[in-house]
N, C-alpha and C positions, 0 to 999 in steps of 0.2 A: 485415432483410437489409442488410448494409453492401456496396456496391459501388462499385472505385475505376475508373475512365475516363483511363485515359492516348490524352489528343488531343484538345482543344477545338474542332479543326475540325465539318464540316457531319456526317458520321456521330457525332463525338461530342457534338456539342449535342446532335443530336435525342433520341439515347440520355436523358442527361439529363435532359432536357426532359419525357419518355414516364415515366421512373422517377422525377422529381419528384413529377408529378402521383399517383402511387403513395403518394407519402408515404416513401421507399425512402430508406437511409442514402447518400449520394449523394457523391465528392468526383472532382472532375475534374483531371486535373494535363495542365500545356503549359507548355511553356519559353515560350509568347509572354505577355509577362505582360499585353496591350492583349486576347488573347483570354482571359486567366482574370478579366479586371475584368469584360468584356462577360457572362461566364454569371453570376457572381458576382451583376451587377447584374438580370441576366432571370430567375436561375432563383432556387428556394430551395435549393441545395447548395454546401457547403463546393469551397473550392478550393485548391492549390499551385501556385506559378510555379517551374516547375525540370521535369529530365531525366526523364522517366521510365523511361529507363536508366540512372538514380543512386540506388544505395541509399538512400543520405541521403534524398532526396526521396521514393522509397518511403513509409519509415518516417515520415517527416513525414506522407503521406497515411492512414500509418492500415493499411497493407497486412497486418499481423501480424493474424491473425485475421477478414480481410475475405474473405466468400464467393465473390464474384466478380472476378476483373481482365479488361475488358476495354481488349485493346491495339489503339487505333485511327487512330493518327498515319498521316502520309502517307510514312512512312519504313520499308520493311516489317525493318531493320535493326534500329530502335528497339524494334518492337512486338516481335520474337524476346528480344530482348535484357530485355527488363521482366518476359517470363515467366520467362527463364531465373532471373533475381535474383528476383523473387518468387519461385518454387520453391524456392529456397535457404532464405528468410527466411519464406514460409508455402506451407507444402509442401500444405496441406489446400488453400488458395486454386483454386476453380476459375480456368482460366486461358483464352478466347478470344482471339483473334490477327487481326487483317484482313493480306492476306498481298497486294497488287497486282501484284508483279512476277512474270510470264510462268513464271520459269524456276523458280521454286519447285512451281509443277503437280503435274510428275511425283512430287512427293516429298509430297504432302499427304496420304495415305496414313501412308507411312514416320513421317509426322511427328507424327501423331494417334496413331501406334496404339506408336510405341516413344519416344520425346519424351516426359519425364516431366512437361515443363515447359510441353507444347502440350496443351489439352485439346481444342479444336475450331479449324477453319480458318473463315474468313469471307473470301472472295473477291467484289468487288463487282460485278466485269465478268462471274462467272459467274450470281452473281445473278440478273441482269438480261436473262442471254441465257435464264435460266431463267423469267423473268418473259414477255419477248417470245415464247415457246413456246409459252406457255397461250394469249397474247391471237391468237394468229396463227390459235388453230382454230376461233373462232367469229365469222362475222361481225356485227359489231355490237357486239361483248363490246367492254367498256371497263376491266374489269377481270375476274379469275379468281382463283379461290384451293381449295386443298384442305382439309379438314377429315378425321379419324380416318384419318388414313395412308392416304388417300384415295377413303373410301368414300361422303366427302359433297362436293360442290361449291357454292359458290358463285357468281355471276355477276351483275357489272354490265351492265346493256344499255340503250341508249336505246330507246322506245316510236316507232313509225311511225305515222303516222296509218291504215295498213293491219292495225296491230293490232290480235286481233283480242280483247284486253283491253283494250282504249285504250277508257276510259271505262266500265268497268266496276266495281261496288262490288265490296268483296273478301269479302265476306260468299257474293256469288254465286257462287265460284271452285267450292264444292262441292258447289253444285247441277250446276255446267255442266259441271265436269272432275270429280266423285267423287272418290276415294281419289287420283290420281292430280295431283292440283290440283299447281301450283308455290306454295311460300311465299315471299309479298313479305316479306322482311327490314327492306327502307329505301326511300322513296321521294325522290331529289333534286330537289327544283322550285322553280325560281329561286332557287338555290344555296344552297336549304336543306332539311337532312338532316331525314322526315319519318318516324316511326316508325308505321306504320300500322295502324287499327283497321277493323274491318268496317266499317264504314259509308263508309270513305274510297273514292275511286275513283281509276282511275290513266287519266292522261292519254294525249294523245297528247304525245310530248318529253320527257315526264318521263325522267330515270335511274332505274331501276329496279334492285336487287339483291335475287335470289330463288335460297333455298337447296332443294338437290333431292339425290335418291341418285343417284351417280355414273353406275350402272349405266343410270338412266331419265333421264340428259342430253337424249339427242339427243328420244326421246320429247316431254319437258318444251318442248325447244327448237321441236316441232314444232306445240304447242299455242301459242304466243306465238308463231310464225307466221317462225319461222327456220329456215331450211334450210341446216344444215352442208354445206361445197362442203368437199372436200380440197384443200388447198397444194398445190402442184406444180412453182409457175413465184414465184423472192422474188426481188428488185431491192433489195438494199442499199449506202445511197449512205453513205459511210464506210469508210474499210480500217483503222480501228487497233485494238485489240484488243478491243472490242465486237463489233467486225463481221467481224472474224475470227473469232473464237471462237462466234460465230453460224452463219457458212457453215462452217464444219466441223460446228456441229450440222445442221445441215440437211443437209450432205453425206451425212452417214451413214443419212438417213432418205431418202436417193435423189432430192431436190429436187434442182431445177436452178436454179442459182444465180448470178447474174452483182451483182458487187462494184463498185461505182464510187469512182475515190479519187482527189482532186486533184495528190496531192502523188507525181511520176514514178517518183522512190527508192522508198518504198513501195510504187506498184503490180509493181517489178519483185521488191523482195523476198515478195510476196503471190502473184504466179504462180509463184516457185519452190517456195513453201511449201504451195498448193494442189492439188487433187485435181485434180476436173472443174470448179470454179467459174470463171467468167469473168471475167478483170480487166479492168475499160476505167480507161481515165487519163481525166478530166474534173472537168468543175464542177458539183456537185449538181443547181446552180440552173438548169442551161443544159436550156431546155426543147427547142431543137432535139435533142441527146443523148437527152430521153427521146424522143421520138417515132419516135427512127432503130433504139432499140430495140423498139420497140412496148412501150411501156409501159401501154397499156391491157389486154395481153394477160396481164398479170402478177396472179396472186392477192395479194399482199400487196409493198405497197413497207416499207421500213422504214428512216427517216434514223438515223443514229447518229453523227454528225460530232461535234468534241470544239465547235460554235460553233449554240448556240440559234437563233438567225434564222435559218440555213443550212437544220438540222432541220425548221422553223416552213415556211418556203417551199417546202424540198422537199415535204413532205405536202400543202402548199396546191394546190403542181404538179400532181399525184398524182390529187388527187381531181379537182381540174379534168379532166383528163384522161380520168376515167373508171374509176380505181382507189378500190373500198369499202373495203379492207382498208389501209391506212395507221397503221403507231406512229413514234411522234416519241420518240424523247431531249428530255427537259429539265430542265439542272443549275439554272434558276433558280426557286424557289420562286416570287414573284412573278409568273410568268407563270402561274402555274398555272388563277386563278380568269377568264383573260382568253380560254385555248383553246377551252372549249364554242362561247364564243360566234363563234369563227371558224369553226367547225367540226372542229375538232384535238381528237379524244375518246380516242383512244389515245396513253399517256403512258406513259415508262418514265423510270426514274431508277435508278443505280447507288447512289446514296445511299441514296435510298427504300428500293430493294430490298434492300442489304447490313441497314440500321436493323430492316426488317422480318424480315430472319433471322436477327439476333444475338438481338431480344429473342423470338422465339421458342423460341431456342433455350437462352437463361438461365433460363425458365419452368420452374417446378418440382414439387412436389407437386400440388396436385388442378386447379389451373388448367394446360393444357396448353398452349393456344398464345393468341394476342391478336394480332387483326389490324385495322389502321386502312384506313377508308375514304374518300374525297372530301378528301386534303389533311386526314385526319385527323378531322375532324366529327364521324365513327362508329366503331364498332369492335364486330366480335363478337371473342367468348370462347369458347372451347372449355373445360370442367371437367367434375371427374367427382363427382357429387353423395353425399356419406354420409349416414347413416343419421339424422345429427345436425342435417342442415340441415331449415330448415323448408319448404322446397323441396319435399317428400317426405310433408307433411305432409295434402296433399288435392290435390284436384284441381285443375289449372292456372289454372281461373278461381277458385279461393277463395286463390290464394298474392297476397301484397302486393308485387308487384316495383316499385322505384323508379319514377316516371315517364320516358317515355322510354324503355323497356329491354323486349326481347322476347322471350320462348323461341320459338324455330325450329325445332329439332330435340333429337330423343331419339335415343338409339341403346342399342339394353338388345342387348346378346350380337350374333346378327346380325341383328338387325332394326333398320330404320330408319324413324322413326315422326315423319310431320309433324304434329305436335302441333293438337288442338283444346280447346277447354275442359274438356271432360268426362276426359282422357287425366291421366293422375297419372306422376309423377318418383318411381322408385323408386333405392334407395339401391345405388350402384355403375353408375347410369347414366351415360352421356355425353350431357352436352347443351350445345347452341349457344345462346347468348344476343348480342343486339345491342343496342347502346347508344349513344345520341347523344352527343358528346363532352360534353356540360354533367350528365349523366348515367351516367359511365363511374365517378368517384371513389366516390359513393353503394353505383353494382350491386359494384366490389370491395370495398370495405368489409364488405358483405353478404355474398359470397364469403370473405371474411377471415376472417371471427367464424365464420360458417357453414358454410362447405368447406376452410376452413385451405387460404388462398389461394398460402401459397408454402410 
């Protein structure tokens, strides 16, 4: 699979970076030529310095005959303009597009579906507010994600010393819970991603990620000793188009929602533009502010300012104050491995989120989607097994799966089955598999040969 990447920036690196390690025909084009030496030098993929609104340039990248273009420059002119000329020159070329400016929205419809040039839209800022949706409904969730068009979930959670698994081997789970049991997918303890066997026990602190049927969430939620509270009352401190596009989601689900924004001009063009949400003018940080609002009274704060420390301190506030439910924006990867330990366990990122929905959505034949966990460490796979894999061949405890890599779920028609030893993968199922990053290249290769991976 040859795929060209117009935009060396941060959604295009990482792209890159994920379809490297694939082994994936890779070339990235940027007019900056200081950002195509930088991947040239990190990654293994060919590269071009030039327009990717230049034919020439195109055609230098290889465009004629290459399956995918993803356009992902910070210029949403550029990115329209690449598909439009690669349509001319490889009309077969699947074409993606990140699209950031506001006023394109109403047309993304329009544009997907009669654009012969647009094949899918990628918006980072909706991403994200799609990402903060999930995390905002469970308390304690650290992250969320859906599997088969949503009839399976997953969830990261930190373990409480009140837990009433905390310290339990996982062998027991189906003596104590039956049929009914949650499946530990991954265990993170002291910042490493631990792929679990019966014998293991799960702590109190540990991150846990356990996959369950949609349907039996809140159930699962109530064995692991969490109690779903509904949203009602969100505090977000940022007005720019995260946090807009967030209170009008929540608008519409009848929250009450009150907006905080430093900057005077935008809080008055936000009250014009709002429903029922409330705009105050201040400084995130200004702890007198939250308390005049009673911010303890609030189910979920959420910072989204375009400035990491700001985010960082507002949640610091937040919790101090007596707020559980707290997500942070953060554009800088390096902070990432430093939030646990302050207590900052919800994270969202516009990058992350858009990275995370382009390559699911380039995903193609029997691999269906691939989703990264912990700053990437892990990743399940969603695939749909044939007849030819060896997968299918006996029962879950006689298949030789790489180290490191686990089957989680089966779904045969409509049942959803949390797999045990004795359970067998028959041909035309869907099943979840998770893999620790040093372990991800091996399980797709095996996927490759065996499920005819793309």
């Amino acid at each position: 699979m040859k795929i060209v990447i117009i935009g060396a920036g941060g959604v295009g690196y990482n792209i890159a970076s994920r379809l490297a390690l694939e082994s994936k025909n890779v070339v990235v084009v940027d007019v900056d030529a200081h950002a195509t030496r930088k991947i040239a030098e990190d990654l293994d993929v060919k590269v071009v310095t030039g327009s990717g609104s230049n034919p020439g340039t195109l055609q230098e990248a290889g465009i004629l005959g290459a399956d995918i273009l993803l356009a992902v420059t910070d210029s949403d002119e550029i990115n329209i303009v690449s598909c439009l000329i690669t349509n001319q020159i490889s009309p077969m070329t699947r074409k993606l597009v990140r699209l950031r400016n506001e006023g394109f929205i109403p047309f993304h419809t329009s544009l997907k579906n009669e654009a012969p040039h647009i094949d899918n839209i990628i918006n980072p800022e909706a991403e994200v507010v799609k990402t903060i949706r999930k995390l905002m409904t469970i308390p304690g969730a650290v992250d969320k994600g859906d599997f088969v068009n949503g009839r399976v979930k997953y969830v990261g959670m930190r373990l409480s010393k009140t837990s009433p698994i905390a310290g339990m081997e996982l062998s027991d789970f189906h003596n104590v819970f039956g049929q009914e049991r949650p499946l530990i997918a991954a265990i993170i303890r002291n910042n490493k991603v631990i792929v679990p066997r019966g014998k293991n026990k799960t702590m109190a602190g540990d991150l846990i990620y356990f996959v369950c049927d949609t349907q039996k969430l809140k159930e699962t939620l109530g064995l692991l000793g969490v109690t779903v509270r509904p949203v009602k009352r969100v505090l977000i401190v940022g007005g720019g188009r995260i946090g807009f596009k967030l209170s009008q989601s929540l608008e519409q689900d009848n929250i009450q929602v009150k907006i905080v924004e430093a900057n005077m001009d935008r809080c008055n063009d936000l009250s014009m533009q709002m429903g029922k949400t409330v705009v105050l003018h201040g400084d995130g940080g200004d702890q007198k502010l939250f308390m005049e609002e009673n911010i303890s009274q609030m189910d979920a704060v959420v910072s989204v300012t375009n400035d990491d420390e700001t985010n960082i301190l507002v949640s610091l506030l937040a919790k101090n104050m007596g707020v559980d439910n707290t997500i942070t924006r953060i554009s800088k990867a390096s902070y990432y491995p430093l939030l646990s330990t302050i207590g900052i366990e919800k994270v969202v990122s516009p990058r992350v989120s858009a990275v995370s929905s382009i390559l699911q959505d380039i995903r193609q034949g029997n691999v269906i989607s691939d989703i990264s966990i912990f700053g990437e460490q892990g990743e399940f796979i969603e695939a749909v097994a044939l007849a030819s894999s060896p997968i299918t061949k006996g029962p879950i405890k006689e298949i030789s799966f790489p180290k490191g890599t686990l089957l989680v779920c089966i779904i045969r028609q409509e049942e959803i089955i949390i797999p045990m030893g004795d359970n067998q993968v028959q041909a035309g199922d869907r099943i979840i598999l998770f893999a620790i990053q040093a372990a991800v290249k091996k399980l797709e290769k095996m996927l490759t040969v065996k499920l005819g991976f793309f």
